[in-house]
N, C-alpha and C positions, 0 to 999 in steps of 0.2 A: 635164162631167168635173170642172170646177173644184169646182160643189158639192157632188159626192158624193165625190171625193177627198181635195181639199187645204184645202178650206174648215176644215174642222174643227181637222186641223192647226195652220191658219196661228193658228186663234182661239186653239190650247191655248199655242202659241208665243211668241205678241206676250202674251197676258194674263199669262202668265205672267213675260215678262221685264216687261212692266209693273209686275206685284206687288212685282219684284225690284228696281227703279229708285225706284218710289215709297216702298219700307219706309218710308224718314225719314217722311217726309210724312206718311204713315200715319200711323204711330206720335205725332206730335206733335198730329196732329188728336184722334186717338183721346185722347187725353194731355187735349187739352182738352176732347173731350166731357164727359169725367171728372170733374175739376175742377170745370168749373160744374156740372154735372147730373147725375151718377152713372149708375151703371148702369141698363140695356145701353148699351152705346157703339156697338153695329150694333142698326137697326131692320131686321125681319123679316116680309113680309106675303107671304101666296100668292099667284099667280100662274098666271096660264093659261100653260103649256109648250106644245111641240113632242106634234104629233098626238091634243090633247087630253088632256096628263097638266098635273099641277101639279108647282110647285117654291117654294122660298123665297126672294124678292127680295131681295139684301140692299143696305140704304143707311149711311149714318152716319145715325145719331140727330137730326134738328135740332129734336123739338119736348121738352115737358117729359115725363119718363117720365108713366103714364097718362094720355099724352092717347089718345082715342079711337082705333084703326085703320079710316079711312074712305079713299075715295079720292079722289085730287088736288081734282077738282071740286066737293067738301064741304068740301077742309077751309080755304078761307075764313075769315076770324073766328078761327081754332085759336092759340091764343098759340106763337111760337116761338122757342125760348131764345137767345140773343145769338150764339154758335157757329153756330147753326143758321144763324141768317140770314146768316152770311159764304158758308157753306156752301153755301146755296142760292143764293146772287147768283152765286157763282165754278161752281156746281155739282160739287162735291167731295164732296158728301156722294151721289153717283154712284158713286165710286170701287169701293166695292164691290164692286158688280157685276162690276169684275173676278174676283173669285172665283167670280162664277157662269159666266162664261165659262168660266173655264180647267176646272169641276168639267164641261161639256158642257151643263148650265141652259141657256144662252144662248152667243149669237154677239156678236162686233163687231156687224154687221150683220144686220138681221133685221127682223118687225113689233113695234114696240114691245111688250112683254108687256103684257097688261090681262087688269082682276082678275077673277076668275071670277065677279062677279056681272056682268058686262056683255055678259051673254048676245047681246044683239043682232048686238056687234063680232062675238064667239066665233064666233057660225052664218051672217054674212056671208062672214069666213074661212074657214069652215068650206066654203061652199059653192063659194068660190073658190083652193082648195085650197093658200092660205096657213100654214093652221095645220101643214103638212107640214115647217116651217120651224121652227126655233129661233126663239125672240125674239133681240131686237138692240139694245145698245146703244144705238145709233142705227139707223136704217132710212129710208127713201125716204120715206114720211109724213110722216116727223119733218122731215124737211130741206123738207118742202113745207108748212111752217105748220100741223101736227100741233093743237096745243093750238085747242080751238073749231072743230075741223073735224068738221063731219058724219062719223057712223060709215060710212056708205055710201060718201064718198072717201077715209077711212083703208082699208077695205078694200079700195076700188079700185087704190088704190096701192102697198098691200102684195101684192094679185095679181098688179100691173105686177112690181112687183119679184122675185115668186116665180118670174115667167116668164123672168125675164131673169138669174137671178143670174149673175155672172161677177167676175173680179178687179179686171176694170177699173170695172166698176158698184159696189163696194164701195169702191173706193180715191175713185171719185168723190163719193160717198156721205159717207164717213169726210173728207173736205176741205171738203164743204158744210157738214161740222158743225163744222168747227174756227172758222168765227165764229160760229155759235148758240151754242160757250161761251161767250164775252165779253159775251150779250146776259142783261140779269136774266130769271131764268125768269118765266111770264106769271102762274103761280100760284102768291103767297108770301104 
């Protein structure tokens, strides 16, 4: 009942007061992507959606305008402008994605979005009827050592979670990851 009623809800609710408490913050970050590196100040790449559609990810900007669009795993080696890297240590250039929450994109909670060329993940999900889900914020993969893990136990894990969703597996979820912020991301 939780995820076909209120789940959606609860994501337009919190995201939205979120948007609402962080403006400052926003706005100052934004203020210094600016500054050093001009425009765009949100980076924008596609992303595999709910039941197979696509949407637009969005992050702050942490590398130099025309750097390449590739995913996490390539971009190794990619110069990243000085903001950026406060950005990615603290993971604020995350923040975003509230917006794709609150527009129905994405959830709090969910299987991390991945990009539509990683066809593998897509038809593991797919088979394990994960993709019937929003992406998330965070998700149950993620809190289980995500980065370097086999695509075959990301979507193991995101089917465990498909099967089980409720409030309290969300709330537990959403607290597992409140130290994964504090830790530097694996890939900068």
């Amino acid at each position: 009942m939780y995820a076909r009623l209120f789940k959606r809800s609860l994501d337009a609710l919190l995201s939205g007061l979120a948007l609402a408490v962080l403006a400052p913050v926003l706005g100052v970050i934004a203020a210094a992507i600016l500054l050093e590196d001009g425009r765009p100040v949100i980076f924008r790449q596609v992303r595999a959606g709910r039941d197979g559609g696509t949407f637009f990810l969005r992050k702050f900007r942490s590398m130099p305008v025309d750097t390449p669009n590739v995913p996490s795993s390539a971009s190794k080696g990619l110069a990243v402008t000085r903001v950026g890297g406060v950005l990615r240590r603290t993971n604020l250039d995350e923040l975003p994605q509230l917006i794709n929450i609150l527009r129905g994109d994405m959830s709090l909670v969910g299987p991390r979005p991945a990009l539509p060329s990683q066809k593998r993940l897509l038809l593991l999900r797919a088979a394990d009827g994960s993709t019937s889900l929003r992406p998330g914020l965070t998700g149950w993969a993620q809190v289980n050592s995500y980065e370097g893990m086999p695509e075959e136990e990301k979507a193991e894990l995101d089917a465990e979670y498909a099967r089980q969703v409720s409030l309290l597996k969300d709330l537990g979820i959403v607290l597992r990851t409140l130290p994964y912020l504090a830790k530097r991301p694996p890939v900068y």
